[in-house]
Backbone of each chain as nested JSON, in Angstrom:
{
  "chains": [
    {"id": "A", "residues": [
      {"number": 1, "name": "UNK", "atoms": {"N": [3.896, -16.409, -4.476], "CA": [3.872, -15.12, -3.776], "C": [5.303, -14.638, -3.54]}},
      {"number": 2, "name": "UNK", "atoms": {"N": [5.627, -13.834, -3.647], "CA": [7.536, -13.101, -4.185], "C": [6.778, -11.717, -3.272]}},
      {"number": 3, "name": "UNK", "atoms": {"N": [8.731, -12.553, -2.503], "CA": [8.608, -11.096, -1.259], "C": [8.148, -9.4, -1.657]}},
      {"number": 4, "name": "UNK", "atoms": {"N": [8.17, -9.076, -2.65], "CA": [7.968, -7.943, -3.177], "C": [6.535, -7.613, -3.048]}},
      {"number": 5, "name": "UNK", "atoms": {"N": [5.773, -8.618, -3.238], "CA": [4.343, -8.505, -3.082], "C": [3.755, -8.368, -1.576]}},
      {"number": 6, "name": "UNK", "atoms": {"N": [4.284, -9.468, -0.946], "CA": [4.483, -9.822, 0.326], "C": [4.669, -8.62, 1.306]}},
      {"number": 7, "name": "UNK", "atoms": {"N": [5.757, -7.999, 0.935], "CA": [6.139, -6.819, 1.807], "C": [5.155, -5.554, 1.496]}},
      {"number": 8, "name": "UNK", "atoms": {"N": [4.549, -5.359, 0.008], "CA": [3.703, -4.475, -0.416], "C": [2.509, -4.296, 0.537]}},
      {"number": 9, "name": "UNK", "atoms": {"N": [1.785, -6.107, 0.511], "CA": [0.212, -6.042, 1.018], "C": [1.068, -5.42, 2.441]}},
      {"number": 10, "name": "UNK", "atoms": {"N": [2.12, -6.157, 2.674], "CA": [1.852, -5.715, 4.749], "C": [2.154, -3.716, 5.211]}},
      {"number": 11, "name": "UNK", "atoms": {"N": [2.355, -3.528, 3.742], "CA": [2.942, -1.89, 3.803], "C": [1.346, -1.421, 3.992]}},
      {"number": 12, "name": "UNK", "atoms": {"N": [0.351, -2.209, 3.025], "CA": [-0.981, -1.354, 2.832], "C": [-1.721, -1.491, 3.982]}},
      {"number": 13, "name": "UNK", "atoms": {"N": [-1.4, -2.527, 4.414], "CA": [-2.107, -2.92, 5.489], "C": [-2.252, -1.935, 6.59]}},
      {"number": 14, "name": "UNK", "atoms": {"N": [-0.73, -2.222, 7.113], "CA": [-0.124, -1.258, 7.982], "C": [-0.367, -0.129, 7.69]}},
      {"number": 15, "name": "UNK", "atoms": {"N": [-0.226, 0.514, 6.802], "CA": [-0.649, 1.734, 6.425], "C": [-1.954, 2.229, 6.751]}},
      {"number": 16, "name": "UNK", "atoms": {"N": [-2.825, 1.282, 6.188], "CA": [-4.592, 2.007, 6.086], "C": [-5.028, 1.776, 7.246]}},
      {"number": 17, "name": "UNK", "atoms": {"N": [-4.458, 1.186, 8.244], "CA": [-4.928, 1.269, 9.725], "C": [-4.145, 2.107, 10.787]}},
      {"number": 18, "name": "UNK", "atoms": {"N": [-2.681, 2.592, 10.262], "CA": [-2.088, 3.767, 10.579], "C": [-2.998, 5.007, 10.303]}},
      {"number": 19, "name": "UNK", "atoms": {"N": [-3.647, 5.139, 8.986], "CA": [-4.287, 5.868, 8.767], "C": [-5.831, 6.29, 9.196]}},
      {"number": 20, "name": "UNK", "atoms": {"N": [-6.515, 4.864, 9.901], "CA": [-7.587, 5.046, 10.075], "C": [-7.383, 5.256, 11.757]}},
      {"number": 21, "name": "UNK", "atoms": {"N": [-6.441, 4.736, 12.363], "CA": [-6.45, 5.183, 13.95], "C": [-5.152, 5.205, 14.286]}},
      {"number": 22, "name": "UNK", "atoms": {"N": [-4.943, 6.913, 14.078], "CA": [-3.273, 7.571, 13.892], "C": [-3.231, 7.437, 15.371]}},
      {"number": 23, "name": "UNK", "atoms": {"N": [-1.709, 7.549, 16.117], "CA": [-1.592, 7.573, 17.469], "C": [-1.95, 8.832, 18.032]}},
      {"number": 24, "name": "UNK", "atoms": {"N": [-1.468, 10.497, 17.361], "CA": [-1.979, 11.856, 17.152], "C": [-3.448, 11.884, 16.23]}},
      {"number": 25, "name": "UNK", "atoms": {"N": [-4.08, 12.369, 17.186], "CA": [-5.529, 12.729, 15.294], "C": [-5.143, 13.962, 14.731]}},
      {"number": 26, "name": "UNK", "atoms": {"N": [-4.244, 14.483, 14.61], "CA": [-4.202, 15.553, 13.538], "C": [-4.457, 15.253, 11.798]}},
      {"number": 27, "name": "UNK", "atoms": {"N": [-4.134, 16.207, 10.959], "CA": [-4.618, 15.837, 9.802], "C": [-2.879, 15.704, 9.381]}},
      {"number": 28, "name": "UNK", "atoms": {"N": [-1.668, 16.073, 10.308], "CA": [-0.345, 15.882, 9.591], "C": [0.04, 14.28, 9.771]}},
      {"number": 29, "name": "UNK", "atoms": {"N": [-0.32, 13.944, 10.749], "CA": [-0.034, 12.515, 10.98], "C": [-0.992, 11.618, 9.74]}},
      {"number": 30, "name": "UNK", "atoms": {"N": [-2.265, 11.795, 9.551], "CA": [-2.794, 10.857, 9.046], "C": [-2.439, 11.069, 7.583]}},
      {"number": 31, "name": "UNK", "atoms": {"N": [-1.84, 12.107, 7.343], "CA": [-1.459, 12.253, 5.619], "C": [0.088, 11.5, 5.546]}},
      {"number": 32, "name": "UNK", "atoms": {"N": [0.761, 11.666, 6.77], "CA": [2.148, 11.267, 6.509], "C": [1.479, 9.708, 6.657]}},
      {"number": 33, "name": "UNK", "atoms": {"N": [0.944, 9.272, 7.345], "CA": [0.583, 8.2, 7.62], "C": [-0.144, 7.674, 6.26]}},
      {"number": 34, "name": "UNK", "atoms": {"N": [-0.516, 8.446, 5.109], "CA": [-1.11, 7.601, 4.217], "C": [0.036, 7.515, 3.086]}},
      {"number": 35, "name": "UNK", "atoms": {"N": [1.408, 8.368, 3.38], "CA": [2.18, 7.654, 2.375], "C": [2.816, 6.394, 2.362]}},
      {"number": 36, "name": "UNK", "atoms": {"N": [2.473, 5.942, 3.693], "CA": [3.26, 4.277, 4.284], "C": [2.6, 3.269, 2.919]}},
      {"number": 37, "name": "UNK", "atoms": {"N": [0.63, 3.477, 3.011], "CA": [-0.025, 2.904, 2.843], "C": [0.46, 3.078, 1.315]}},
      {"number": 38, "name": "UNK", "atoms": {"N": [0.747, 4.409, 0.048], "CA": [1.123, 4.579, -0.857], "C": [2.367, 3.836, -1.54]}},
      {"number": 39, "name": "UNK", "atoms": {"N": [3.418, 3.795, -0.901], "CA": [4.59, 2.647, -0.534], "C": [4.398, 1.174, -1.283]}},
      {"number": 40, "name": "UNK", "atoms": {"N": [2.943, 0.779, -0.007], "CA": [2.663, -0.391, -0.217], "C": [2.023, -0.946, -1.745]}},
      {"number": 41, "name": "UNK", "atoms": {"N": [1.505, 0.214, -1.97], "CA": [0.625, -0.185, -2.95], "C": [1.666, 0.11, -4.548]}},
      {"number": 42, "name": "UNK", "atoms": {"N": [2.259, 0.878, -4.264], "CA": [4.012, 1.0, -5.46], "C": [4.263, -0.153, -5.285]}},
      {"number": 43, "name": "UNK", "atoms": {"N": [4.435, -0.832, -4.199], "CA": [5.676, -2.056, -4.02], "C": [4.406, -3.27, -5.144]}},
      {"number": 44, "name": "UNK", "atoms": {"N": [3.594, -3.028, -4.634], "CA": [2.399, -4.16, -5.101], "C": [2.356, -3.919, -7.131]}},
      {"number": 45, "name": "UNK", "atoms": {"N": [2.375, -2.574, -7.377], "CA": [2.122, -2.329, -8.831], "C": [3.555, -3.015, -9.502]}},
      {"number": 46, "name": "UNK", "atoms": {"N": [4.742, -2.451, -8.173], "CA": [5.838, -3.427, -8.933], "C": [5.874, -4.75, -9.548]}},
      {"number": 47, "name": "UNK", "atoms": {"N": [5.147, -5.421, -8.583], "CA": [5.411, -7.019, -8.484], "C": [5.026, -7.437, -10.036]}},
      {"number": 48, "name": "UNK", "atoms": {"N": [3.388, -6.825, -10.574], "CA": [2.868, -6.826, -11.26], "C": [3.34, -6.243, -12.299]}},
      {"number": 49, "name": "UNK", "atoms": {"N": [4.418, -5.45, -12.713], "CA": [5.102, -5.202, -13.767], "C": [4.439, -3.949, -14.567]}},
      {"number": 50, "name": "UNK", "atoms": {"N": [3.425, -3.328, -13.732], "CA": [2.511, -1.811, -14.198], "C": [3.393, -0.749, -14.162]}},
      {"number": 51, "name": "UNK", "atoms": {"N": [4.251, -0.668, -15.144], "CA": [5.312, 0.47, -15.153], "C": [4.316, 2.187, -15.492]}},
      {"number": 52, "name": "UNK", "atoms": {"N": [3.5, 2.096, -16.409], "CA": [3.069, 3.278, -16.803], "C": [1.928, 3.336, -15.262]}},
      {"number": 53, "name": "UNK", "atoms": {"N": [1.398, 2.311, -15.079], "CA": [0.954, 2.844, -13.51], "C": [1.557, 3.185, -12.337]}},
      {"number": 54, "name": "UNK", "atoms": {"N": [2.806, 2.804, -12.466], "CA": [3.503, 3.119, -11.312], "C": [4.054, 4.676, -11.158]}},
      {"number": 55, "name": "UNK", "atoms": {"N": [4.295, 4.893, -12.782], "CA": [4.966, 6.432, -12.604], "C": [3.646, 7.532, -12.713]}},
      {"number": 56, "name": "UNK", "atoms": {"N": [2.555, 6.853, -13.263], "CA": [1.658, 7.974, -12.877], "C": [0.89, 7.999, -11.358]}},
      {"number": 57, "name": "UNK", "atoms": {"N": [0.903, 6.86, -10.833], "CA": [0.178, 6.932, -9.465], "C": [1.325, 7.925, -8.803]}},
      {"number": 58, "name": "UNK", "atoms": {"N": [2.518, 7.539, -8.645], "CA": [3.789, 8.214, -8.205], "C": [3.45, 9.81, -8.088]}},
      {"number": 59, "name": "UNK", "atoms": {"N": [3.62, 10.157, -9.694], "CA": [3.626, 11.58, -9.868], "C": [1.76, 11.997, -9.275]}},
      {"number": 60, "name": "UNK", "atoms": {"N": [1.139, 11.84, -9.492], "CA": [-0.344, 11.878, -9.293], "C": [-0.451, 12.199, -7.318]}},
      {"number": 61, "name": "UNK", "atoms": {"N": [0.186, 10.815, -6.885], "CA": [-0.136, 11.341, -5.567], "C": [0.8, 12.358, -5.082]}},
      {"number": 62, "name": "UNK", "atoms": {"N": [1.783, 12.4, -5.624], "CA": [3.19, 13.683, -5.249], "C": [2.029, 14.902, -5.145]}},
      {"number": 63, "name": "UNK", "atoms": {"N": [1.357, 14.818, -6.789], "CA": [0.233, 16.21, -6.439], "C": [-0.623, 16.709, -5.624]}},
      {"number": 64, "name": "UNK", "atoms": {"N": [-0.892, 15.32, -5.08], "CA": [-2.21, 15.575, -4.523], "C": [-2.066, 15.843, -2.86]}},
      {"number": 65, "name": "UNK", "atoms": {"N": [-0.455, 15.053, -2.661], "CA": [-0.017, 15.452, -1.492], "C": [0.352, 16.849, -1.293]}},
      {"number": 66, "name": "UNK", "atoms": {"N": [0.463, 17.647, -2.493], "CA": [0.778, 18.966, -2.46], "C": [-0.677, 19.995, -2.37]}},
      {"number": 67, "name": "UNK", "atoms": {"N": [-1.243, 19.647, -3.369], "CA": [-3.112, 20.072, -2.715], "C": [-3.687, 19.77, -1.389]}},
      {"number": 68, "name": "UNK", "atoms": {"N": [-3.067, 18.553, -0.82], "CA": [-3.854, 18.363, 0.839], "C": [-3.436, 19.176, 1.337]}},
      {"number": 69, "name": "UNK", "atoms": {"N": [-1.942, 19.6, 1.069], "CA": [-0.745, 20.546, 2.323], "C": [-1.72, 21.225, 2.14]}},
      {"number": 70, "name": "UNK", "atoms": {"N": [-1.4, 22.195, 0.784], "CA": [-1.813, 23.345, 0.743], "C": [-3.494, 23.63, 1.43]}},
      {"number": 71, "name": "UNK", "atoms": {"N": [-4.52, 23.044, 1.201], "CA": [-5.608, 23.304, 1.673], "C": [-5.709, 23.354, 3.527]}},
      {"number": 72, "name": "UNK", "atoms": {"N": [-5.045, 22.042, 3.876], "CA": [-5.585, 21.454, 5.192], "C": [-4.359, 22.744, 5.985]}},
      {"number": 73, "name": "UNK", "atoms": {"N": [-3.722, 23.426, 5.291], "CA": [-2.742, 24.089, 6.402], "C": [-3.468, 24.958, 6.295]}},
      {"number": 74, "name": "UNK", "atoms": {"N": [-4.17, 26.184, 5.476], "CA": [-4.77, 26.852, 5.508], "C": [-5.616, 26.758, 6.391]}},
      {"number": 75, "name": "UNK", "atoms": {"N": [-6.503, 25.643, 6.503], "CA": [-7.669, 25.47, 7.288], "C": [-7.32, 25.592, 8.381]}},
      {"number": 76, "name": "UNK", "atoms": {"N": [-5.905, 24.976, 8.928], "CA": [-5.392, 24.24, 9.896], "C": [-5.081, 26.19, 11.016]}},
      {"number": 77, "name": "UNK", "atoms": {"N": [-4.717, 26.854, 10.227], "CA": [-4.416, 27.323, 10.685], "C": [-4.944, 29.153, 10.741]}},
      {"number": 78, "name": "UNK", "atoms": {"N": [-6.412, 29.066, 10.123], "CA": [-6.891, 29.804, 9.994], "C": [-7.994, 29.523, 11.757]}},
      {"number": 79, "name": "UNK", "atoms": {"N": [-8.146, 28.214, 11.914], "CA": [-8.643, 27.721, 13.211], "C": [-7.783, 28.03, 14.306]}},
      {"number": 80, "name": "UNK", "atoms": {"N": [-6.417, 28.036, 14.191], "CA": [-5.611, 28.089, 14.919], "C": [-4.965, 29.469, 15.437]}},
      {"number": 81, "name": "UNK", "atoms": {"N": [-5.216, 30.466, 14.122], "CA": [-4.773, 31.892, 14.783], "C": [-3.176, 31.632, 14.395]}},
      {"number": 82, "name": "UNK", "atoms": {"N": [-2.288, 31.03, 13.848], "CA": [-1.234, 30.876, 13.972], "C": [-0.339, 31.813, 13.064]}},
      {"number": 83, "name": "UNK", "atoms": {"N": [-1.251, 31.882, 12.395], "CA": [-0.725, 32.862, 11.191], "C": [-1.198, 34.508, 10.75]}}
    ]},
    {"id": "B", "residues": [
      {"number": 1, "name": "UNK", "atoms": {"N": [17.121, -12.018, -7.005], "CA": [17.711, -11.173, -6.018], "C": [18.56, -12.293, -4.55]}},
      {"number": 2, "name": "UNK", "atoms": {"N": [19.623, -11.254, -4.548], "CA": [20.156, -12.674, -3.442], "C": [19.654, -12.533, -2.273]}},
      {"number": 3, "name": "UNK", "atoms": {"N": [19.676, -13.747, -1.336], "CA": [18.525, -14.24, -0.262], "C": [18.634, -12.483, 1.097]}},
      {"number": 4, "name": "UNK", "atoms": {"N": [19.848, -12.76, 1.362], "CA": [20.536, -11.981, 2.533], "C": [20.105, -10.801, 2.154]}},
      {"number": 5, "name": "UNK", "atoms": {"N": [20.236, -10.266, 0.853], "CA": [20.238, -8.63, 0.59], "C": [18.46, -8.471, 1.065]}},
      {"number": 6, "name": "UNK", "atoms": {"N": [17.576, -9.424, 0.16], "CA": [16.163, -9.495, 0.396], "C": [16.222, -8.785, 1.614]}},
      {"number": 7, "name": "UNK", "atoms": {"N": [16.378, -9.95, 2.642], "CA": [15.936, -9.899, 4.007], "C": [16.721, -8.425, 4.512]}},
      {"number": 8, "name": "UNK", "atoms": {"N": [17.685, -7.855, 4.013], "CA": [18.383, -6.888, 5.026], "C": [17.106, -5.535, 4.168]}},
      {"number": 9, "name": "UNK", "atoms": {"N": [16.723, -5.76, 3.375], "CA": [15.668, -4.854, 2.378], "C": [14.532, -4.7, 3.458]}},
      {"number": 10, "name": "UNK", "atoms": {"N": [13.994, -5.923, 3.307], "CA": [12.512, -5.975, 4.163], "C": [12.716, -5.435, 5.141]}},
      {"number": 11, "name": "UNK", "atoms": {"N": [13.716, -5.427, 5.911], "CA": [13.947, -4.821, 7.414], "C": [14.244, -3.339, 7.487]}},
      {"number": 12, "name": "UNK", "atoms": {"N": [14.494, -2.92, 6.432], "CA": [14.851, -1.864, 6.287], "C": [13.536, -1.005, 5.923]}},
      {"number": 13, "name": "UNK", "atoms": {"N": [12.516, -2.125, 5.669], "CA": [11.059, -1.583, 5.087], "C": [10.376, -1.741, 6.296]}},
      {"number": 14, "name": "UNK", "atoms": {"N": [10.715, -2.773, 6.888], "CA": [9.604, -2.693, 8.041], "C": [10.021, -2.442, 8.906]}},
      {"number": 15, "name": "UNK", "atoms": {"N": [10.758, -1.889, 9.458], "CA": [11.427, -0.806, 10.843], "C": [10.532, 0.191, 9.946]}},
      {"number": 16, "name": "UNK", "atoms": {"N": [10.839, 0.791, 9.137], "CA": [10.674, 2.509, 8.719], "C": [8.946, 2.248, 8.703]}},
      {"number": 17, "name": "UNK", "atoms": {"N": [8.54, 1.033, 8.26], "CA": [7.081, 0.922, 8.172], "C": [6.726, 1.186, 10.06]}},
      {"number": 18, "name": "UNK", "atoms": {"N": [6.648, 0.193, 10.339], "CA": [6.13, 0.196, 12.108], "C": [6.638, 1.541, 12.487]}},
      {"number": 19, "name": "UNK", "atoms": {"N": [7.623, 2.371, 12.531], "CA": [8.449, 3.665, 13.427], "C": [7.518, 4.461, 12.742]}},
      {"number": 20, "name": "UNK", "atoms": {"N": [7.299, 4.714, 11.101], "CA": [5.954, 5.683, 11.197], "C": [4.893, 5.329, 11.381]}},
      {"number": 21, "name": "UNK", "atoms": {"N": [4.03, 4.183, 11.548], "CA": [2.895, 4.035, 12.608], "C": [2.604, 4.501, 13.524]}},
      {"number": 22, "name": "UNK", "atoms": {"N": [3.874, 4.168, 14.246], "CA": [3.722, 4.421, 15.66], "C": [4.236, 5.663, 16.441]}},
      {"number": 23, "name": "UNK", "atoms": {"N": [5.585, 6.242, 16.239], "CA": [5.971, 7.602, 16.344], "C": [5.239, 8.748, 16.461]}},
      {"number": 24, "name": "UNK", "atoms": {"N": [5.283, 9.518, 17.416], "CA": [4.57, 10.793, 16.948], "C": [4.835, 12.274, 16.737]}},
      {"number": 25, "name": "UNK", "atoms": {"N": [6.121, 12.554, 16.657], "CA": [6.558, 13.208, 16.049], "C": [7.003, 13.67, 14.583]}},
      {"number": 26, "name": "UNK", "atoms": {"N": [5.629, 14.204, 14.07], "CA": [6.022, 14.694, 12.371], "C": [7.414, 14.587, 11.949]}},
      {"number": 27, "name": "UNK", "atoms": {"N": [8.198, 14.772, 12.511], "CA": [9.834, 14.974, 11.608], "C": [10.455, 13.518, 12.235]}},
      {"number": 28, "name": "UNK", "atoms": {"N": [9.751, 12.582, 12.762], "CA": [10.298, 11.447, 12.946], "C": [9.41, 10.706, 12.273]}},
      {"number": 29, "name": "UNK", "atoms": {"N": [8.356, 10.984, 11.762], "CA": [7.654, 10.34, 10.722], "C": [7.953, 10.445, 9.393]}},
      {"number": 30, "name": "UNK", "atoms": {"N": [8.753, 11.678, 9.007], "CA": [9.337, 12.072, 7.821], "C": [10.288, 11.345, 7.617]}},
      {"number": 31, "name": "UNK", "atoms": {"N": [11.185, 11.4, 8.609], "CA": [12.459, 10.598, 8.847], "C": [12.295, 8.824, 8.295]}},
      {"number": 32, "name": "UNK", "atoms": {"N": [11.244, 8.119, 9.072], "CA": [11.377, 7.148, 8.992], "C": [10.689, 6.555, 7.809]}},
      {"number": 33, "name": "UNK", "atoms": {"N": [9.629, 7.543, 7.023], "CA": [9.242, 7.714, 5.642], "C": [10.506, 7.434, 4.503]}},
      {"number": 34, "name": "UNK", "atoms": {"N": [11.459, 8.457, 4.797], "CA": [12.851, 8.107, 3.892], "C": [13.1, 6.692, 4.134]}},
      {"number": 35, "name": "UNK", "atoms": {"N": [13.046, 6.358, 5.109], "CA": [14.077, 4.798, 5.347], "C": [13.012, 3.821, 4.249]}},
      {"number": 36, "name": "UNK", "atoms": {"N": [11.997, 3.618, 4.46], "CA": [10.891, 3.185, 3.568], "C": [11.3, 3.379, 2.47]}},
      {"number": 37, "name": "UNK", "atoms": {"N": [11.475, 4.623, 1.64], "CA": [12.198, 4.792, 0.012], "C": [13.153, 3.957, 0.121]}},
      {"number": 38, "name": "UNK", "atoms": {"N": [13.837, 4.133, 0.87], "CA": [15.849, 3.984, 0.76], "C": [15.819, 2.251, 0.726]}},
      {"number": 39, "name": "UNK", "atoms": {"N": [14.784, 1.755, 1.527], "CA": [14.509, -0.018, 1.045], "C": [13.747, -0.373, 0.024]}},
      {"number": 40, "name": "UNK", "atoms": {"N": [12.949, 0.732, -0.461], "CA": [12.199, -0.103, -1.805], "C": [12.768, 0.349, -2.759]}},
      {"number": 41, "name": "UNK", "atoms": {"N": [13.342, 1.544, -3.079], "CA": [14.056, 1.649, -3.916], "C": [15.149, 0.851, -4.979]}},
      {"number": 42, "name": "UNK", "atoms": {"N": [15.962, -0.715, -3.724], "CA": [16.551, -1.556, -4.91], "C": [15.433, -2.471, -5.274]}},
      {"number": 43, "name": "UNK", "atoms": {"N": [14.617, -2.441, -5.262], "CA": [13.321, -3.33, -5.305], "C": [12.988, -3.221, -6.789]}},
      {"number": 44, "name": "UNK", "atoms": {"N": [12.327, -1.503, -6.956], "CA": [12.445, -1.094, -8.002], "C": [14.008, -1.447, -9.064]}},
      {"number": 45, "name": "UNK", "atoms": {"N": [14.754, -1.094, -8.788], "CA": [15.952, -0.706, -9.552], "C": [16.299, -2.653, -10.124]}},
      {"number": 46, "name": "UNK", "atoms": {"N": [15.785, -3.566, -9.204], "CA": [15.918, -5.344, -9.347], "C": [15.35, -5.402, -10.426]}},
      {"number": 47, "name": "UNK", "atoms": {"N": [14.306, -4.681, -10.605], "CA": [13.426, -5.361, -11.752], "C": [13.752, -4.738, -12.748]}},
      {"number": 48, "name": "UNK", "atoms": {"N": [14.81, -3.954, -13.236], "CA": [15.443, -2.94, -14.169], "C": [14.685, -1.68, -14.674]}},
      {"number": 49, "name": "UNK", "atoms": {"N": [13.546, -1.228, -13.876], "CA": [13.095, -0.335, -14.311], "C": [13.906, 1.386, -13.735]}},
      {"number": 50, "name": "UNK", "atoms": {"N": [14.892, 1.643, -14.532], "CA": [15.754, 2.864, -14.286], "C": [15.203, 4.004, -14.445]}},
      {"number": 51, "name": "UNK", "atoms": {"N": [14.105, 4.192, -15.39], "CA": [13.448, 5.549, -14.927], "C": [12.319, 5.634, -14.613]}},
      {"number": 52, "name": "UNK", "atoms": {"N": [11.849, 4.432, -14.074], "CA": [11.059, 4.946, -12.67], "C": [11.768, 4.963, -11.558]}},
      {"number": 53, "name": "UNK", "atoms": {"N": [13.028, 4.818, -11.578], "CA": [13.791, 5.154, -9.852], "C": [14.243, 6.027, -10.17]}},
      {"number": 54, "name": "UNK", "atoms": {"N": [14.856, 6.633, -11.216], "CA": [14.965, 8.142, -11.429], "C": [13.46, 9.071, -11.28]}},
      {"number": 55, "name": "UNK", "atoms": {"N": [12.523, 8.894, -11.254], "CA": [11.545, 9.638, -11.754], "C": [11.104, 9.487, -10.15]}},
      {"number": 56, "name": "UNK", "atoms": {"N": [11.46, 8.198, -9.187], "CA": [10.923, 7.955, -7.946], "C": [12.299, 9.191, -6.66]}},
      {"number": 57, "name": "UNK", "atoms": {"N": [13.444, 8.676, -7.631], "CA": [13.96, 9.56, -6.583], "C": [13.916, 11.184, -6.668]}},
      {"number": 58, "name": "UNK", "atoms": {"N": [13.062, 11.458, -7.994], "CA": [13.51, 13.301, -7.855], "C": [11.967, 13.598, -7.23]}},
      {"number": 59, "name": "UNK", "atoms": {"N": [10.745, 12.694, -7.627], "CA": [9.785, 12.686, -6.904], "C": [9.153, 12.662, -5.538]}},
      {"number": 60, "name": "UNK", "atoms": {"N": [9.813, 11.835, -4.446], "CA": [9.748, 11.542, -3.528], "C": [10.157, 12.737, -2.65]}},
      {"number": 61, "name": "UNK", "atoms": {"N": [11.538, 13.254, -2.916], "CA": [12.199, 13.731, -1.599], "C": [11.055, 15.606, -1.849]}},
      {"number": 62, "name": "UNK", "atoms": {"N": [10.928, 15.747, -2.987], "CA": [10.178, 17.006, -2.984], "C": [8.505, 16.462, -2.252]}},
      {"number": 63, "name": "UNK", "atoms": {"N": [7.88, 15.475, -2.975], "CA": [7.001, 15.4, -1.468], "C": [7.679, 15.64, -0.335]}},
      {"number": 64, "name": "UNK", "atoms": {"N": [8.661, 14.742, 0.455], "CA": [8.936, 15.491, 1.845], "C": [9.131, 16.78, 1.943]}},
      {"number": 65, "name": "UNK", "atoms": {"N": [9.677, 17.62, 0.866], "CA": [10.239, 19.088, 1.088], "C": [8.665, 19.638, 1.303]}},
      {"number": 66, "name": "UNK", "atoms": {"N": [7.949, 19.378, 0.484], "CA": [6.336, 19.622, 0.729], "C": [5.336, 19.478, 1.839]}},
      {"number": 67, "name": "UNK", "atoms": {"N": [6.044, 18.756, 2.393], "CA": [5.147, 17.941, 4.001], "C": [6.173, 18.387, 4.909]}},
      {"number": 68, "name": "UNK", "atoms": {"N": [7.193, 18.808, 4.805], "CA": [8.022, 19.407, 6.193], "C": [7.615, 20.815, 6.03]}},
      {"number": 69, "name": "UNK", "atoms": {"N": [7.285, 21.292, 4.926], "CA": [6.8, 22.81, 5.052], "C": [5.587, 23.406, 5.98]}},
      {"number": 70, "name": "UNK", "atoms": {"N": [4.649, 22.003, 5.369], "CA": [3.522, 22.208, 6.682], "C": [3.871, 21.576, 7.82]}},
      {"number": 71, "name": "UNK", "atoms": {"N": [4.724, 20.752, 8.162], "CA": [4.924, 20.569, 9.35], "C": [5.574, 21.578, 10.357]}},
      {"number": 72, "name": "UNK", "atoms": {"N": [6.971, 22.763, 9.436], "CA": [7.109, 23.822, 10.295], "C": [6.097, 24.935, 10.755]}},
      {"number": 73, "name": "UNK", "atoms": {"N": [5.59, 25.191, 9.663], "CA": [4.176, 26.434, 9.565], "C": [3.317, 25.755, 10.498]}},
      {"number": 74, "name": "UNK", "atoms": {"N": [3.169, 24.798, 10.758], "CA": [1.693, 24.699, 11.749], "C": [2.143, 23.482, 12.99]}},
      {"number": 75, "name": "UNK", "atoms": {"N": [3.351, 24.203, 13.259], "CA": [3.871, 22.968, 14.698], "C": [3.103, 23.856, 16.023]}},
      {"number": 76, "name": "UNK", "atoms": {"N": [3.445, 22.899, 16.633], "CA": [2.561, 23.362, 18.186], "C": [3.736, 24.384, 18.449]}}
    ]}
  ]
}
């Protein structure tokens, strides 16, 4: 077991329970809160030497973190009157 | 990888790990999100893979530019 792995699982860990009971319940905390868990799971594809998985999970969730913004702020703030 | 650098790595991963857990301020969660890159990053770069830390560093910081946008637009 090589610290790289080591430090990965405790990123996911930490992460998916950051994510499942954020200290704020908003939807900004639990998304920032699921890139900890994203981290972990890079550090883990490292260990394992998944280069073509690593740069597409990478680029893949970059997107998808850009589709949550975009939707959940809309929502966020069509509830909110803010805009 | 040498022993000392390891350990000053991990710490550098797990401060930034626990501070965004627990923090609750969005731009101190952003904040401590970077510190997280800024330690796994030689992690990556150990195992000689150079363009995925190129491809990780032009990737990454535009997610944050992406997540501080909604964090100004919809702050209390």
């Amino acid at each position: 077991m090589t610290p790289v792995f080591l430090l990965g699982m405790i990123l996911l860990i930490i992460g998916a329970a950051a994510v499942a009971f954020p200290t704020k319940k908003t939807y900004l905390t639990r998304l920032i809160n699921l890139e900890i868990a994203e981290f972990g799971l890079l550090l883990v594809m490292l260990d394992y030497d998944e280069t073509l998985a690593l740069i597409t999970f990478l680029t893949v969730s970059a997107v998808s973190t850009f589709i949550f913004v975009r939707v959940l702020e809309k929502k966020e703030c069509e509830r909110r009157g803010c805009n | 990888m040498n022993g000392i650098l390891i350990v000053i790595l991990a710490a550098a991963v797990l401060i930034g790990t626990f501070g965004a857990a627990i923090s609750k301020n969005p731009f101190d969660k952003l904040i401590y999100l970077s510190m997280i890159f800024a330690g796994a990053l030689p992690f990556i770069i150990e195992k000689g893979y150079l363009d995925m830390a190129i491809a990780a560093a032009v990737i990454v910081p535009v997610t944050t530019i992406i997540t501080l946008q909604a964090v100004w637009r919809c702050r209390e």
